[in-house]
VEXDOVEX-553299 format. One record per residue (C-alpha): residue number from 1; residue in three letters; chain; x, y, z. Coordinates in steps of 0.2 Angstrom, whole numbers, plus 2048, in hexadecimal, padded with zeros to 3 digits. Layout:
<nodes>
k:NUM r:ALA c:A X:X Y:Y Z:Z
...
</nodes>
This chain:
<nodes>
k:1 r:UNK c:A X:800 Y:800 Z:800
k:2 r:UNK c:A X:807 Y:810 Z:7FA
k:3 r:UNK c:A X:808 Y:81D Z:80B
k:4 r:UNK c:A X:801 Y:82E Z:808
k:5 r:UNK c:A X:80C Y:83A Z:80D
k:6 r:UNK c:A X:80A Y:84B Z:81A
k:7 r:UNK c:A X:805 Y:856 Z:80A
k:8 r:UNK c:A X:7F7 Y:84B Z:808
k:9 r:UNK c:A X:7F5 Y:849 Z:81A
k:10 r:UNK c:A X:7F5 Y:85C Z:81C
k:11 r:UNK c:A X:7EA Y:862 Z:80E
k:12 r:UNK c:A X:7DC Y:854 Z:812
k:13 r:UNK c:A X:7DB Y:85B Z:827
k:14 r:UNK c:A X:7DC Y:86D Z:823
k:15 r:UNK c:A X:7D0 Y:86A Z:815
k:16 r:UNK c:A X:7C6 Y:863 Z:821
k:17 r:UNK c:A X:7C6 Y:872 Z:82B
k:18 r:UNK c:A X:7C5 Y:87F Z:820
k:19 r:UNK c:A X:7B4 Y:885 Z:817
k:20 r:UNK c:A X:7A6 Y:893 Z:816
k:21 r:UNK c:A X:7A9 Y:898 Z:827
k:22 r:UNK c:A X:7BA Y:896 Z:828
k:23 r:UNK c:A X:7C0 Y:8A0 Z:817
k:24 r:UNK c:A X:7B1 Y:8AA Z:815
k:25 r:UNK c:A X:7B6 Y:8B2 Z:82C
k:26 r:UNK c:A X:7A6 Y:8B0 Z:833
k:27 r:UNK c:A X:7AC Y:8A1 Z:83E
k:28 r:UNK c:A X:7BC Y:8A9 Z:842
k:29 r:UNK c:A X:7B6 Y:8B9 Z:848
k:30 r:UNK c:A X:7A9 Y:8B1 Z:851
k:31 r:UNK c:A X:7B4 Y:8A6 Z:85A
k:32 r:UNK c:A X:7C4 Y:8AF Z:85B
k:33 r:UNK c:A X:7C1 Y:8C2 Z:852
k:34 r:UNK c:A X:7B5 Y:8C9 Z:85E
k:35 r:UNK c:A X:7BF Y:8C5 Z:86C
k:36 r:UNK c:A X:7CD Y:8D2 Z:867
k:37 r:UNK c:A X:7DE Y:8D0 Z:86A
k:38 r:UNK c:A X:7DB Y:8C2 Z:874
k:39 r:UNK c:A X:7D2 Y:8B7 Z:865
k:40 r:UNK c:A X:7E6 Y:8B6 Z:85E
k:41 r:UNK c:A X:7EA Y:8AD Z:86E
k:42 r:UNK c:A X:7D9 Y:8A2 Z:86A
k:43 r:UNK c:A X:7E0 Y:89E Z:858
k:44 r:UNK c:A X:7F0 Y:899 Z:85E
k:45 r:UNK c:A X:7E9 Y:88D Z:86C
k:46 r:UNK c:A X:7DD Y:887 Z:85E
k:47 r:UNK c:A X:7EC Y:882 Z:853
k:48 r:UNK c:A X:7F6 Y:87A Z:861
k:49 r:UNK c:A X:7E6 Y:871 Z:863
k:50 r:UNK c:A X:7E4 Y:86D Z:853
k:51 r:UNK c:A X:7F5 Y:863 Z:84F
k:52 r:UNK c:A X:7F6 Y:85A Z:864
k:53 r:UNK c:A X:7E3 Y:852 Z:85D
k:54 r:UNK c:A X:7E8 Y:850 Z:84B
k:55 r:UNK c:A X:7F6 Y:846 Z:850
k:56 r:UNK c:A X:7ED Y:83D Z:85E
k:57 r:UNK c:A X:7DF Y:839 Z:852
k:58 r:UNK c:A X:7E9 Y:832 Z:843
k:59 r:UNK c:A X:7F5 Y:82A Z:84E
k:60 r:UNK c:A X:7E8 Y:820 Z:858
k:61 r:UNK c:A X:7DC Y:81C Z:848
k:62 r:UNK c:A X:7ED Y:818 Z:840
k:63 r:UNK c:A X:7F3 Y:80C Z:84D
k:64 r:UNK c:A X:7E2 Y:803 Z:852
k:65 r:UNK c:A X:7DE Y:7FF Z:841
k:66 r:UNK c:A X:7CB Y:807 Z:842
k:67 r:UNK c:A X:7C3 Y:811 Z:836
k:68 r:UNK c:A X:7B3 Y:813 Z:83B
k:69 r:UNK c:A X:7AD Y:822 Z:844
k:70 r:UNK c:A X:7A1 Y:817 Z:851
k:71 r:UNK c:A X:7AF Y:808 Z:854
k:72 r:UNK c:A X:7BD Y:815 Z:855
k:73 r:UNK c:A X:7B3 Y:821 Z:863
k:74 r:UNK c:A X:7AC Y:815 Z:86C
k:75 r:UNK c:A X:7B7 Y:805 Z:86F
k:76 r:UNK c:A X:7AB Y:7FA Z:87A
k:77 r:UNK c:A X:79E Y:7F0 Z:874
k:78 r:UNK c:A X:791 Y:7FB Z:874
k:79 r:UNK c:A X:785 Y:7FB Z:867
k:80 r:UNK c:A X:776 Y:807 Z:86C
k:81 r:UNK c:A X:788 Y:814 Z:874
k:82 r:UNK c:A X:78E Y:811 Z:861
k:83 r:UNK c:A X:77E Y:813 Z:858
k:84 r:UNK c:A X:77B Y:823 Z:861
k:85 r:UNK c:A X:78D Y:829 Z:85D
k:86 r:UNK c:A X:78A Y:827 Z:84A
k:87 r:UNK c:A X:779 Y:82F Z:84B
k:88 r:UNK c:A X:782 Y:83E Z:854
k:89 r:UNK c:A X:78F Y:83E Z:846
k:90 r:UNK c:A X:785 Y:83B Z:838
k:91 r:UNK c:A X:778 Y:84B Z:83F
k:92 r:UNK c:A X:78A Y:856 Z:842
k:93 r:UNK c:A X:78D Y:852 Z:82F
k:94 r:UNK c:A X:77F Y:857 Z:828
k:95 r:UNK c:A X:77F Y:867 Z:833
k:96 r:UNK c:A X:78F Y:86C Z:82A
k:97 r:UNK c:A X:788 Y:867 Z:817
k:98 r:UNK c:A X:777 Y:871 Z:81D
k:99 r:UNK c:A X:783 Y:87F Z:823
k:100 r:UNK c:A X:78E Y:87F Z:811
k:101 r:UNK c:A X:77F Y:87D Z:807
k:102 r:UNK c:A X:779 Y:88F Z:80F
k:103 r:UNK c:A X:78B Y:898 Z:80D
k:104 r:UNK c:A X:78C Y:894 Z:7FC
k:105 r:UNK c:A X:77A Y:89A Z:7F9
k:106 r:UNK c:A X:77F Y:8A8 Z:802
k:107 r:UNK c:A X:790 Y:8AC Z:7F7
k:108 r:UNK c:A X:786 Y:8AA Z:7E7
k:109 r:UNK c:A X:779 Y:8B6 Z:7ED
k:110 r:UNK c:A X:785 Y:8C3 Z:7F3
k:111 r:UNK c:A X:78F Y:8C0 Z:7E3
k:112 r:UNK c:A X:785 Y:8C2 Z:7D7
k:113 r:UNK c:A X:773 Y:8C7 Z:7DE
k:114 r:UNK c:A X:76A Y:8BA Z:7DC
k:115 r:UNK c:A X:760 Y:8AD Z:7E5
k:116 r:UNK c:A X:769 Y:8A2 Z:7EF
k:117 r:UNK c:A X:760 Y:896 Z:7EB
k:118 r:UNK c:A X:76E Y:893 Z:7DD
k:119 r:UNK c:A X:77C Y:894 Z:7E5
k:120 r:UNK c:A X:778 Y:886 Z:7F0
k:121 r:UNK c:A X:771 Y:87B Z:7E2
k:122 r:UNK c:A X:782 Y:87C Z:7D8
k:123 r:UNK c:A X:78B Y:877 Z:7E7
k:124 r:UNK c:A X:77F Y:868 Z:7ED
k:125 r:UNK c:A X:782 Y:863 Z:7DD
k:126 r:UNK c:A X:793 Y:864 Z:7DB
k:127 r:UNK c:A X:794 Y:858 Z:7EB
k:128 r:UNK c:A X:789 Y:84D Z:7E6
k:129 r:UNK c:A X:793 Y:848 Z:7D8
k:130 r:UNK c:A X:7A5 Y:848 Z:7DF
k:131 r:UNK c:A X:7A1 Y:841 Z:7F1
k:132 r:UNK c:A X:79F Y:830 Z:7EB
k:133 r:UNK c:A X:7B2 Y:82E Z:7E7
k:134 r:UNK c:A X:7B5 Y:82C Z:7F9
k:135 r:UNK c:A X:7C6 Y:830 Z:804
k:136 r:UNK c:A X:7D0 Y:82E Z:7F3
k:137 r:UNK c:A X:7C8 Y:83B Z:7EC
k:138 r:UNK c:A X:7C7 Y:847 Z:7FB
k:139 r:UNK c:A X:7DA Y:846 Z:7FB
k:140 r:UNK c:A X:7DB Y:849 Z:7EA
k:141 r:UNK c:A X:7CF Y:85B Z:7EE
k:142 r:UNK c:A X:7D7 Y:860 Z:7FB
k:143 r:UNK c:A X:7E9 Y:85E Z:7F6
k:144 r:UNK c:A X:7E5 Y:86A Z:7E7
k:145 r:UNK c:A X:7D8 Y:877 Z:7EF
k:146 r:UNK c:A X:7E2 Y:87B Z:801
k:147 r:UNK c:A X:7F2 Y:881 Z:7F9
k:148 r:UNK c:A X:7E8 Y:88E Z:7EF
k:149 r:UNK c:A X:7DC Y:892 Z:7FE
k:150 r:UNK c:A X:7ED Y:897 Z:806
k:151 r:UNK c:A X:7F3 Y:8A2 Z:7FB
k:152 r:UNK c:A X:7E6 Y:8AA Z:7F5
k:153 r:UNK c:A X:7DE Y:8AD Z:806
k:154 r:UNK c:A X:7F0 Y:8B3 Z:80E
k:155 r:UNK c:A X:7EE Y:8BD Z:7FE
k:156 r:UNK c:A X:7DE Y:8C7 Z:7FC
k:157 r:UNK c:A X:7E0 Y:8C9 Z:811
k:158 r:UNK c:A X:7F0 Y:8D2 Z:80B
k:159 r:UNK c:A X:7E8 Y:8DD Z:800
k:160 r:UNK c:A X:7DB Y:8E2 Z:80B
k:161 r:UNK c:A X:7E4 Y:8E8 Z:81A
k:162 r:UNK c:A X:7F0 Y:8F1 Z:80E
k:163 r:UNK c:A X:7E1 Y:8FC Z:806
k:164 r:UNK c:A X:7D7 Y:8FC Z:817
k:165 r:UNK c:A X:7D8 Y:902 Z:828
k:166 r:UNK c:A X:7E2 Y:8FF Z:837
k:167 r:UNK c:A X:7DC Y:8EF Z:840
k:168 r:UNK c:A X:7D3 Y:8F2 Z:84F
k:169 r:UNK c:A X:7D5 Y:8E5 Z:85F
k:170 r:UNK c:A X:7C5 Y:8EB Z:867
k:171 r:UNK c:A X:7BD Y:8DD Z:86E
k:172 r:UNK c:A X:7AA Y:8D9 Z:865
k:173 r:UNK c:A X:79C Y:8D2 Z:86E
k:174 r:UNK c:A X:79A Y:8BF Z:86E
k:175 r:UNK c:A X:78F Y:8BA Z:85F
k:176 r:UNK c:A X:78D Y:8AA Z:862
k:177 r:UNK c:A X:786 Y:89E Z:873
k:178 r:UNK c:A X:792 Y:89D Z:880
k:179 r:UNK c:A X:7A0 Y:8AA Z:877
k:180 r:UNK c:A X:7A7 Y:8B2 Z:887
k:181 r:UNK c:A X:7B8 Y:8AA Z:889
k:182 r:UNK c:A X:7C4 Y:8AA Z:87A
k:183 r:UNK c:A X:7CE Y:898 Z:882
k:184 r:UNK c:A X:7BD Y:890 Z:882
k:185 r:UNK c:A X:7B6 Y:896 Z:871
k:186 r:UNK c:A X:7C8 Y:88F Z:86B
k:187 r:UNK c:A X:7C6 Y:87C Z:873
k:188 r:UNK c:A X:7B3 Y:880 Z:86B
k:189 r:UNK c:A X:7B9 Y:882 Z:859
k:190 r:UNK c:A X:7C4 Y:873 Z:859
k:191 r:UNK c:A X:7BA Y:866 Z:860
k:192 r:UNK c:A X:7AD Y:86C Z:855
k:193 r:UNK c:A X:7B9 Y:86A Z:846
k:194 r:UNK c:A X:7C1 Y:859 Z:84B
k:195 r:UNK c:A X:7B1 Y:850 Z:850
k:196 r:UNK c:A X:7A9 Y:856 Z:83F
k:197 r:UNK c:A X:7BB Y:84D Z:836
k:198 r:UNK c:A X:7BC Y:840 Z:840
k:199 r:UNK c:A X:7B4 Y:837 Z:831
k:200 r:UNK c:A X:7C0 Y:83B Z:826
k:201 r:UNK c:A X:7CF Y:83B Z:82E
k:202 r:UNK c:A X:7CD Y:829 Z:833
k:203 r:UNK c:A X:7CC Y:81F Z:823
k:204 r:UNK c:A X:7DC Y:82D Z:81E
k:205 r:UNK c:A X:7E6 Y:824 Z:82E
k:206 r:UNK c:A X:7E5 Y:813 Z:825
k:207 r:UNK c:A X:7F0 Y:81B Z:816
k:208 r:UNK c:A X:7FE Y:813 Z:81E
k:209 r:UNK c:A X:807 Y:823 Z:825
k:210 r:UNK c:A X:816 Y:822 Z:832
k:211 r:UNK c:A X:814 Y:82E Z:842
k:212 r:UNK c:A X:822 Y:839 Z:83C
k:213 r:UNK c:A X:816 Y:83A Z:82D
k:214 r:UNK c:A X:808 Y:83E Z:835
k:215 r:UNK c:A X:80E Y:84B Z:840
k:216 r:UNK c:A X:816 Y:855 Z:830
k:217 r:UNK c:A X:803 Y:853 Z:829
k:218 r:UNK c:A X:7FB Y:85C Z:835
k:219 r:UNK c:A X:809 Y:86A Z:838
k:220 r:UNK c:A X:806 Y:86E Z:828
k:221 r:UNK c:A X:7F4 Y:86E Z:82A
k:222 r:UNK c:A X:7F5 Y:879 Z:839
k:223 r:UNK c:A X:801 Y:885 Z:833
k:224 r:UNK c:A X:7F6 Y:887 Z:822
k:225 r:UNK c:A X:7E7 Y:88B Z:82D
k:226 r:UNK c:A X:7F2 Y:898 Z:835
k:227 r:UNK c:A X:7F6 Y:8A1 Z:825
k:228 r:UNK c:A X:7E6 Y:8A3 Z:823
k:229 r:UNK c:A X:7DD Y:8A6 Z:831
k:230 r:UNK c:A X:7E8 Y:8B4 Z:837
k:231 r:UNK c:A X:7E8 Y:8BD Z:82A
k:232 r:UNK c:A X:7D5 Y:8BD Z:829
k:233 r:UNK c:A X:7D3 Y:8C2 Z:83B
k:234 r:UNK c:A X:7E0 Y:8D1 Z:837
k:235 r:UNK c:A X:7D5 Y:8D5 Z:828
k:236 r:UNK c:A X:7C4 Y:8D5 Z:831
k:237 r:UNK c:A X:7CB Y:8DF Z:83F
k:238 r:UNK c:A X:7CC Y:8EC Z:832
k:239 r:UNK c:A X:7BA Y:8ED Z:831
k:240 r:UNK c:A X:7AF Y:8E6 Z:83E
k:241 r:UNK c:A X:79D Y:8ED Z:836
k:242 r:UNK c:A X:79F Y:8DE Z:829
k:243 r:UNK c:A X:7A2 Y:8D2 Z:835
k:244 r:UNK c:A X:78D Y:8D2 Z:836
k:245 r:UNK c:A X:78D Y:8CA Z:826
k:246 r:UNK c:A X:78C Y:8BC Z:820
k:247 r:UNK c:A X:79E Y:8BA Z:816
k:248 r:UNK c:A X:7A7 Y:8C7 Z:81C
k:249 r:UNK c:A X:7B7 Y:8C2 Z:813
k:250 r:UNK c:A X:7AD Y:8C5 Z:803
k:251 r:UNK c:A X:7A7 Y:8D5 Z:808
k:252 r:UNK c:A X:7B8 Y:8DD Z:80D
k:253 r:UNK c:A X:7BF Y:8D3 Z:7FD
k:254 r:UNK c:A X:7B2 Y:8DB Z:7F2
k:255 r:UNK c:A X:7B4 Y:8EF Z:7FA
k:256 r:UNK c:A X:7C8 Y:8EB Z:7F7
k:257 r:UNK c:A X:7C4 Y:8E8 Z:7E3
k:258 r:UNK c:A X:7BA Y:8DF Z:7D8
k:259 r:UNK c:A X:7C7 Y:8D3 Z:7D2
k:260 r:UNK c:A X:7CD Y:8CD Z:7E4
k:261 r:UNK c:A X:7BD Y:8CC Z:7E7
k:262 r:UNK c:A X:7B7 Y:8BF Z:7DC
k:263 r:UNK c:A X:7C6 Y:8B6 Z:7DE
k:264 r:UNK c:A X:7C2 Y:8B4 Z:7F1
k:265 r:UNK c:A X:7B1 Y:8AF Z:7EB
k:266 r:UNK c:A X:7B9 Y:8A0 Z:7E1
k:267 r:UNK c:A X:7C4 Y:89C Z:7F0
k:268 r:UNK c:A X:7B5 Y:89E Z:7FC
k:269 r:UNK c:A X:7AD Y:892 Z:7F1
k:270 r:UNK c:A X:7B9 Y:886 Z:7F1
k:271 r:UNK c:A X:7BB Y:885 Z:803
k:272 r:UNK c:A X:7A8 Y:884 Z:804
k:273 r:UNK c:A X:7A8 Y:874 Z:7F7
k:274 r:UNK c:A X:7B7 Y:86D Z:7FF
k:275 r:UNK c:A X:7AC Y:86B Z:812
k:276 r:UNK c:A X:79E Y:865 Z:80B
k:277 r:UNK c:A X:7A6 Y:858 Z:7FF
k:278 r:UNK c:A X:7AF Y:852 Z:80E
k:279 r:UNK c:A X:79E Y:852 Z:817
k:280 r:UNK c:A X:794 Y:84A Z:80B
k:281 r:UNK c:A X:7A0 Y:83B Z:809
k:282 r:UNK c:A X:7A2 Y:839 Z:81A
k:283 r:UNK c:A X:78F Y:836 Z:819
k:284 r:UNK c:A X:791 Y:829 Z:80C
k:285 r:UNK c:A X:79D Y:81E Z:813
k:286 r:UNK c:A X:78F Y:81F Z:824
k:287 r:UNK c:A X:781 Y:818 Z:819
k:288 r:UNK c:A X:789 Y:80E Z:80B
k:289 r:UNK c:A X:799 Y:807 Z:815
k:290 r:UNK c:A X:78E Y:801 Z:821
k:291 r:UNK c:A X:77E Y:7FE Z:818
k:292 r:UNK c:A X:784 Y:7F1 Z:80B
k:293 r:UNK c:A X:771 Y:7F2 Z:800
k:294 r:UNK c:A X:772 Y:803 Z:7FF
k:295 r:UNK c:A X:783 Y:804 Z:7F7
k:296 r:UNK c:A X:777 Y:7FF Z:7E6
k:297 r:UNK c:A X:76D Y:80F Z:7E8
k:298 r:UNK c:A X:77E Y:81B Z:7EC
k:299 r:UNK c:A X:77B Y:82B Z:7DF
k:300 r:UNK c:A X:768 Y:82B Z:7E5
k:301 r:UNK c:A X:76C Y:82A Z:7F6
k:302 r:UNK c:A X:77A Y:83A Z:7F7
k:303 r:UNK c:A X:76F Y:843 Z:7EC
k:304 r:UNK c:A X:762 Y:842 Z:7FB
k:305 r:UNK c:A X:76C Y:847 Z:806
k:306 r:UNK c:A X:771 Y:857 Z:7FD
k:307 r:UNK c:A X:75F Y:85A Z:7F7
k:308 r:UNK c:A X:75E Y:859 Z:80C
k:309 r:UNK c:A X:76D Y:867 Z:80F
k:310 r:UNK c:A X:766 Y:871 Z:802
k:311 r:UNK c:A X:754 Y:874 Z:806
k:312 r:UNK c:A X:75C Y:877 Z:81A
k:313 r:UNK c:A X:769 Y:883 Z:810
k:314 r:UNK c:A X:75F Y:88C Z:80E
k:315 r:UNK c:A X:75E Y:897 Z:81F
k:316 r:UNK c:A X:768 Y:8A3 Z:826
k:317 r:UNK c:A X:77D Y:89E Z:826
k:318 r:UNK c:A X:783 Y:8AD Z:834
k:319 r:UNK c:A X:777 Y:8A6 Z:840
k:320 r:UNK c:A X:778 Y:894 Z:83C
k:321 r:UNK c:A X:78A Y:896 Z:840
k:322 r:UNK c:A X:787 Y:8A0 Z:850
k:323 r:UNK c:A X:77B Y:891 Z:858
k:324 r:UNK c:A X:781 Y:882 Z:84F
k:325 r:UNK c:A X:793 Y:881 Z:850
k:326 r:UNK c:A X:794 Y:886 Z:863
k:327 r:UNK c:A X:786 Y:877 Z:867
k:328 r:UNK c:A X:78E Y:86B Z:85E
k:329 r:UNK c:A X:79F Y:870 Z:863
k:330 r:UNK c:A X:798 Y:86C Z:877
k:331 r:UNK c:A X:791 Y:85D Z:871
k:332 r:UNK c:A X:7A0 Y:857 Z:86A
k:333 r:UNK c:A X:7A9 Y:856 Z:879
k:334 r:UNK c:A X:7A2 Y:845 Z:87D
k:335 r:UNK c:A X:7A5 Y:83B Z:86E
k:336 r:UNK c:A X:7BA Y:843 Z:870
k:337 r:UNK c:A X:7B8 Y:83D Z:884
k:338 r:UNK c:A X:7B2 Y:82B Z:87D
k:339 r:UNK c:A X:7C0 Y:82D Z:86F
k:340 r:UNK c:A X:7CD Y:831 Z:87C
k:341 r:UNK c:A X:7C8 Y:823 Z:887
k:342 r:UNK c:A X:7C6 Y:816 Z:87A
k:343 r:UNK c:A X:7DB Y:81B Z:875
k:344 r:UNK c:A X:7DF Y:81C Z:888
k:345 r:UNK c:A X:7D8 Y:808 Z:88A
k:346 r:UNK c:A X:7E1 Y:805 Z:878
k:347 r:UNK c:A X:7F2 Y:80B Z:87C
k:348 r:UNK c:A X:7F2 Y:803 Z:88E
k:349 r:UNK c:A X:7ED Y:7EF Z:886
k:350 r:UNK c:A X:7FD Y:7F4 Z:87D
k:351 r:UNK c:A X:808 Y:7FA Z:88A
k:352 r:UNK c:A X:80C Y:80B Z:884
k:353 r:UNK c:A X:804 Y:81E Z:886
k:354 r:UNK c:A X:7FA Y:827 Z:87C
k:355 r:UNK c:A X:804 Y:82D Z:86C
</nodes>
């Protein structure tokens, strides 16, 4: 078996990550923006947190063998504990296709000026016929899209604190439930983030990459959600009025010029695909890896699903990100504890820590 290597490693978890709220700064100035000077301090513990998890994830999912999310997060037998884990992950899924489906109608309707309607049918789409290539194709996605999302974000970001104001540190109020403490809202966004990949970043642990591997993957991950993360939150601080809508990045991108701003539009976009395909065939491999007859009826199936993420796309994407990430992200503190224990029970049978 041919090992992938840390590019592959690094483009698929950061790919992961990113999307409509990520490139688009409405996640990051909810989470980490409206808390001043101190939301740099909160991107920077994120970031920690991201590679210490990554590598605990890979590593454990690597080393035990398990690639499903149910077997891998709960490691007693269990069956109504494991059924209830796949319902909650298979619901956290659909909750970040729903929310992808809504930013891209959004981008469209800003864009151009028309329904939204369209923008979210395009992408739906899109997914619908891509997703069933499974972690192959993912990988082959991801390792073309994040390189460009780097530059181009680190890019336009660039340009718009050039041609703007100075940024402003003033502290915003919370927009979201429970955004009072910028440490907290940082443990928030990745656990949010990691249970959501969890899916994905499983089946890429049975690639066949060493622990030296693995842990130049995810630096490489981390540090290209730095570059583009800071230099979003510097941007937005230039101008917190657009914060309030919906794709702030666009906004400040269009204001800057025309050009820069349809070229964040098309890197917007790409990120937005990029989550919800990862989305979309995490949700295949629940029903057709595990539901053998269904694996006969797989195009109708995912398109389905996206029929389901579009009609719910349709609501609001600022507010859906203001309740649902925060809730799931709470939630998703108990299927990380049962992770974390299943390792701890795994390691100790073999005689060895945590790695």
């Amino acid at each position: 078996m041919k090992r992938i290597s840390a590019f592959r490693i690094a483009a698929t978890y950061a790919g992961c990550v990113l999307g409509a709220g990520f490139v688009s700064g409405q996640e990051l100035w909810q989470f980490f923006g409206a808390h001043g000077a101190w939301g740099l301090a909160g991107a920077t513990l994120a970031l920690v947190l991201f590679f210490a998890v990554g590598v605990f994830l890979l590593g454990f999912a690597r080393d035990s063998g398990i690639s499903a999310v149910d077997l891998l997060i709960v490691g007693k037998d269990a069956p109504i504990l494991r059924a209830a884990v796949l319902l909650f992950e298979g619901l956290f899924l659909l909750v970040i296709y729903i929310l992808m489906a809504a930013a891209a109608g959004a981008l469209f309707a800003d864009l151009f000026g028309i329904s939204a309607v369209w923008g979210s049918a395009l992408l739906c789409v899109l997914v619908t016929l891509l997703s069933l290539s499974g972690v192959e194709g993912l990988v082959r996605v991801f390792a073309r899209l994040v390189p460009l999302l780097v530059v181009a974000t680190f890019t336009v970001s660039l340009l718009v604190l050039l041609t703007g104001g100075a940024p402003d540190p003033t502290p915003e109020p919370p927009v979201h439930i429970g955004g009072n403490f910028w440490w907290l809202d940082a443990a928030v966004y990745v656990n949010f983030n990691i249970v959501c990949s969890i899916p994905i970043l499983a089946p890429l642990a049975q690639k066949g990459a060493d622990s030296k591997t693995v842990r130049r993957g995810v630096l490489l991950a981390c540090l290209a959600l730095g570059a583009i993360a800071v230099p979003i939150l510097c941007a937005l601080s230039t101008n917190h009025a657009l914060t309030a809508s919906a794709l702030p990045m666009l906004e400040l991108a269009l204001a800057t010029n025309r050009t820069v701003g349809l070229v964040y539009a098309a890197l917007l976009f790409g990120g937005i695909f990029g989550t919800a395909l990862s989305t979309e065939s995490a949700l295949n491999a629940y029903l057709l890896d595990r539901v053998p007859a269904a694996r006969r009826a797989a195009l109708p199936i995912t398109a389905a699903v996206s029929l389901l993420a579009f009609l719910a796309g349709q609501l609001g994407f600022r507010d859906l990100v203001s309740v649902l990430y925060p809730v799931f992200g709470y939630l998703g503190v108990i299927p990380l504890l049962l992770l974390l224990a299943h390792a701890r029970r795994f390691y100790r049978k073999k005689g060895r820590g945590i790695q």
